[in-house]
C-alpha distance (Angstrom), angle and dihedral (degrees) to the residues before:
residue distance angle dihedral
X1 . . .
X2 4.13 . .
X3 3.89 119.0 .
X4 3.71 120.1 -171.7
X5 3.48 123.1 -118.8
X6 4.11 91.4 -114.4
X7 3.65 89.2 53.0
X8 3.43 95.4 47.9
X9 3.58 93.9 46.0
X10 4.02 92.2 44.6
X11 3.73 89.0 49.2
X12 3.96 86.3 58.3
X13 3.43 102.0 56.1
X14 3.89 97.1 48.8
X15 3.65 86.6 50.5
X16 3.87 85.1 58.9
X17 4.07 98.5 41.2
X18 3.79 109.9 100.8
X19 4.12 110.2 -115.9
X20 4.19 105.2 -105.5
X21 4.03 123.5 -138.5
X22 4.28 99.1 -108.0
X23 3.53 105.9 -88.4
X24 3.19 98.7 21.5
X25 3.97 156.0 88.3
X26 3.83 99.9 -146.3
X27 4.19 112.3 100.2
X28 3.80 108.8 -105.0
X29 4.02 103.6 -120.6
X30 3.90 123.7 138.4
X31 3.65 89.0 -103.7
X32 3.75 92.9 65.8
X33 3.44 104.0 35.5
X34 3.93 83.7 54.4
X35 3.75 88.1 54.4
X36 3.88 90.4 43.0
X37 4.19 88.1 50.0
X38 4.09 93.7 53.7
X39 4.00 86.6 47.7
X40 4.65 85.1 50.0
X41 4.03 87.4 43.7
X42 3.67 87.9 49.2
X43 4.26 95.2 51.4
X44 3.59 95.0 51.5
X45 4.22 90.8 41.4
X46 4.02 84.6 51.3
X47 4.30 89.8 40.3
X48 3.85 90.5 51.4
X49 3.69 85.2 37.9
X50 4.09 85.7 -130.3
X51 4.11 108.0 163.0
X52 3.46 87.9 176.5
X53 3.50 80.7 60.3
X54 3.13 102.4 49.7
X55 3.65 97.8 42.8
X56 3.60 92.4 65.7
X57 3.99 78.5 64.6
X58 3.51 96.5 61.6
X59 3.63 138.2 78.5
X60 3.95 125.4 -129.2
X61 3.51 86.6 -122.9
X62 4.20 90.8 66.3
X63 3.91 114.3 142.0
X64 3.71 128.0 162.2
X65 3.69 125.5 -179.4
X66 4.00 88.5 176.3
X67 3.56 85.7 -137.4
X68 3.47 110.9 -62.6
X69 3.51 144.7 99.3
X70 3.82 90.2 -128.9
X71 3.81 100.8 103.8
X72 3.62 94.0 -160.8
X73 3.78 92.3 82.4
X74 3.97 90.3 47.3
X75 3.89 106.1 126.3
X76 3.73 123.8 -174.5
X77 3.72 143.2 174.7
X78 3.84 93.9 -70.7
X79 3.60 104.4 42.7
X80 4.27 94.1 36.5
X81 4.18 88.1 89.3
X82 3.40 87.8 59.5
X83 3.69 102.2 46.0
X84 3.80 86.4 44.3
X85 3.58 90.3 58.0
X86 3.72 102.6 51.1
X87 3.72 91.3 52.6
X88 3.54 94.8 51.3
X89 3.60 94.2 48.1
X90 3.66 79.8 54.5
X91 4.04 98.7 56.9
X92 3.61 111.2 55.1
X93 3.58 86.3 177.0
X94 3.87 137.4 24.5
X95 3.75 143.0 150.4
X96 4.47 115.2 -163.5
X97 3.41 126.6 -165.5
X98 3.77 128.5 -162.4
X99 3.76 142.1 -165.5
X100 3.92 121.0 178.9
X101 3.52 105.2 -139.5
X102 3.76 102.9 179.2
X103 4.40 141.8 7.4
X104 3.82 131.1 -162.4
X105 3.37 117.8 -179.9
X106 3.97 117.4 -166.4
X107 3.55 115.1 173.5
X108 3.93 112.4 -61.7
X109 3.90 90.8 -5.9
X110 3.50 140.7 79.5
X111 3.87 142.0 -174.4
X112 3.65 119.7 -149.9
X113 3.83 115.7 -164.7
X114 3.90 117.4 -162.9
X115 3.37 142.6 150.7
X116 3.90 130.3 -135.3
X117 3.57 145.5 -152.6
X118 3.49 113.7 -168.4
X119 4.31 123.1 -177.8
X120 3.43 107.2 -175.8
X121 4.23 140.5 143.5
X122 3.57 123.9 -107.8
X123 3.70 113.4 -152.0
X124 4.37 112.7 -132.4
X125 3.54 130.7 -177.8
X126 3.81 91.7 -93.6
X127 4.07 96.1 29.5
X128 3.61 167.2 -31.0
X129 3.98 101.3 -62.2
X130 4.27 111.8 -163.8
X131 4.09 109.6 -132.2
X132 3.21 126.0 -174.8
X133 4.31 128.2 -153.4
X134 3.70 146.9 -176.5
X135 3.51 132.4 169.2
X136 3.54 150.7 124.7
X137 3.62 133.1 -86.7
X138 3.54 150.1 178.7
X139 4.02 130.1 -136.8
X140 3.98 116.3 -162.5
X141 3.61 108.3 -167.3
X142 3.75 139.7 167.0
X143 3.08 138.6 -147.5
X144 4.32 118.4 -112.3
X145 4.00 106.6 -176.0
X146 3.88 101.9 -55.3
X147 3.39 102.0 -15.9
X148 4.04 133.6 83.1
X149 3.86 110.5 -135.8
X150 3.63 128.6 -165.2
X151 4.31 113.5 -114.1
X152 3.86 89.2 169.1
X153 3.55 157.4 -8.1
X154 3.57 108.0 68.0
């Protein structure tokens, strides 16, 4: 049996690309699709707007200073239950979509990149008002003996 030289060589470099998760350009190792799992346990905590649920996501360590230097809008492990709450109780309705767009791991910690689309319904005074948003976000996490946990982002 002959084999061309471009054949050969073509067969050598897939043999050296890394294997992708579908749909995506991140490398399909455990470590990632661990990451990728904790952001998919997170959607459907957010969807069923379950903060139990998603506090089982999140490390003790959580702190968010959504990007400001205004500490007033600081949130950390403590006081994210609350906040959690009061925007549930504030979408009586919503449907999220994610896409992970990008991991680094380094060491014990990890950034997640994603982006969102969110539909959802805010409840007014005088009604239910549909909103519509997409963005995108990024997920710090580290890791706590097997698990991933969320220390911010949300």
């Amino acid at each position: 049996m002959r084999f061309s030289a471009a054949a050969l060589l073509a067969g050598l470099a897939l043999a050296g690309c890394a294997r992708k998760i579908p749909n995506t350009d991140i490398d399909d190792t455990r470590e990632n699709r661990s990451l990728i799992a904790v952001v998919d346990e997170y959607r459907k905590a957010f969807v069923n707007r379950n903060v139990q649920g998603i506090m089982a996501l999140v490390s003790r360590d959580y702190f968010d200073d959504a990007g400001t230097s205004d500490t007033s809008d600081d949130v950390d492990y403590r006081l994210l239950p609350q906040v959690l709450a009061e925007t549930f109780g504030k979408l009586p309705d919503v449907k999220l979509d994610i896409g992970v767009t990008e991991i680094r791991v380094t060491g014990d910690k990890a950034s997640v990149d994603m982006f969102y689309d969110a539909r959802y319904r805010v409840a007014t005074p005088r009604r239910e008002v549909p909103k519509r948003d997409s963005d995108v976000q990024r997920l710090v996490l580290k890791r706590e003996g097997e698990q991933w946990k969320i220390i911010s982002g949300l």
